[in-house]
Each structure stands twice: as C-alpha cells, then as structure tokens.
N, C-alpha and C positions, 0 to 999 in steps of 0.2 A: 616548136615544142609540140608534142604527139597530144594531142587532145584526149585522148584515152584517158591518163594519168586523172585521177582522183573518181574513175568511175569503176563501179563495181571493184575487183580485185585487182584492177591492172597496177597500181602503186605500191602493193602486196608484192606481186610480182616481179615488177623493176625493181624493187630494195632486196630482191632475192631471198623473199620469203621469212619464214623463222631465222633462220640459218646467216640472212645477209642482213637480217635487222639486229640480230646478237653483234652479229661481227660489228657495225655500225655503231651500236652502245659502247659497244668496249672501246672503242677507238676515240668517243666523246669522251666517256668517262676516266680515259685515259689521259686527253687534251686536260681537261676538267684539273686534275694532279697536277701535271706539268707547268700550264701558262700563269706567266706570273699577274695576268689577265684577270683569271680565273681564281685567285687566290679567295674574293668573297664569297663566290656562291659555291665553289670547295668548303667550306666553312658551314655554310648551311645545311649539308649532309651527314649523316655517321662516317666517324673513321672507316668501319665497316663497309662497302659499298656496292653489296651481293644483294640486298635486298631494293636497292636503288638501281642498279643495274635491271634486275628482274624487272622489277615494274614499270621502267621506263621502256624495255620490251615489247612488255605486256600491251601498254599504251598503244605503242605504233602499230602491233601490227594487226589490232582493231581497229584506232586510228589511219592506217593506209591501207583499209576496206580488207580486210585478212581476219582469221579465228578473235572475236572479242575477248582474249586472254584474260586483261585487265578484269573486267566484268565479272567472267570464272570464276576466278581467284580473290579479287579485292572485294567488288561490288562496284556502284558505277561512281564514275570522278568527274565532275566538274573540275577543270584541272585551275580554272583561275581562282575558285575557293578554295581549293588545295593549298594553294601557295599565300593565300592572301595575310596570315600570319608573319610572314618574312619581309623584311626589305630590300622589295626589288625594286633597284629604282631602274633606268635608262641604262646604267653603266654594267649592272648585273643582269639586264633582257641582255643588252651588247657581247660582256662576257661570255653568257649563255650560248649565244648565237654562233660567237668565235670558235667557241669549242665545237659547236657541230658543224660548223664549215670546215676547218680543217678536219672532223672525223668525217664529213662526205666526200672530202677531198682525197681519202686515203680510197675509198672503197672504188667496187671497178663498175661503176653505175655510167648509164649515158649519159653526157653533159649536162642537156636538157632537163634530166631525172633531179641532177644537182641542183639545178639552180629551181627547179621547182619545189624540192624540198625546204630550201630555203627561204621560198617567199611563203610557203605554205604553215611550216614552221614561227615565221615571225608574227603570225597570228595569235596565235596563244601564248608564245613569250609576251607580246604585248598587254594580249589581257589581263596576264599574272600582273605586268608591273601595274596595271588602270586599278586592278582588284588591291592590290599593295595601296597603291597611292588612298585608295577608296577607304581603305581599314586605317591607312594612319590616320585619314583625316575625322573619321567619325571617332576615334580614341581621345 
C-alpha cells in the first residue's frame, strides 16, 4: 500500500479529485437505493437525495486532504454528532459500509486506494454507531 495516501492531498488525488469523489457518491448513494441491505439507513435520508449527495461530497474531499468544501458551505461537522440522533447500530455501520464498497468497487481507483478507503472509512461509521449507542443510552 503507497504510504503517500492520507498525507497532504495525495488521497484527494487518488479518488480523482472533485470529479471522482461525485462520481464515487453517486455510485454509494446509488447502492444505498438499490440493496435490500441498505433498506434502513435509505430510510434515514430525504426521499430527495441532492442535498445528501452534496454534502457527503463536501465531506470527503476535505476529508481526503482536498478543498474543505463541507466547512465552505455547511460550517464544520463532527460527523459522529451528526449522526448520533439516529439508530445506527452494527447492522446499519455494515449496511453503510456495503454500500461504499460496492461504490469503490465500481470506480477505477488502485486496489490498494480501495481497500484503504475502506478501513479509513470504518472509522467514523463506527463512531456514528459508539455516538448512536452513547445517545440511546443517556435517553
């Protein structure tokens, strides 16, 4: 695995910028519709999914060392209080997960690029569900 990846803009770059980080949403948020997987945490978004799309964008490609979009636009996010109103347990991190590995799977990224998005990625799905677990229990 290229040690580059998570320093400065090199993971900006391997995900092919603005450009391959849309293409990448679309293809999650595409999965996200489709898999009968994904049927909860589909549920947890607007019918609508243009302003979901966007901002999960936004995220990454601040998030993989690129233009702080999010920040721009939104202001900044703690992404596991974001989420900590919902229930996400283990099975909707999983869902989550499914959906962006088949949308990594689609795009034309080095292997290596994949499978580090995914372990890189399972970090903050997990903290959403730690944040989840944390909010049901103080409720």
């Amino acid at each position: 695995m290229s040690k580059s990846y998570g320093t400065l803009d090199a993971s900006y770059r391997a995900a092919g910028e603005l450009a391959g980080i849309s293409k990448l949403v679309d293809a999650f948020y595409d999965y996200m519709q489709e898999l009968p997987e994904a049927r909860g945490i589909r549920a947890m978004h607007p019918e609508d999914l243009t302003e979901s799309r966007t901002k999960l964008t936004y995220f990454l490609s601040g998030w993989l060392g690129g233009p702080r979009l999010y920040k721009e636009h939104y202001g900044s996010i703690a992404i596991p209080r974001a989420h900590s109103h919902l229930a996400i347990g283990a099975a909707e991190r999983d869902a989550w997960m499914l959906c962006m590995e088949h949308a990594l799977d689609e795009q034309d990224y080095d292997k290596d690029f994949k499978r580090y998005m995914l372990e890189q990625l399972y970090v903050p799905a997990e903290r959403c569900r730690q944040a989840c677990a944390v909010s049901r229990r103080d409720n």
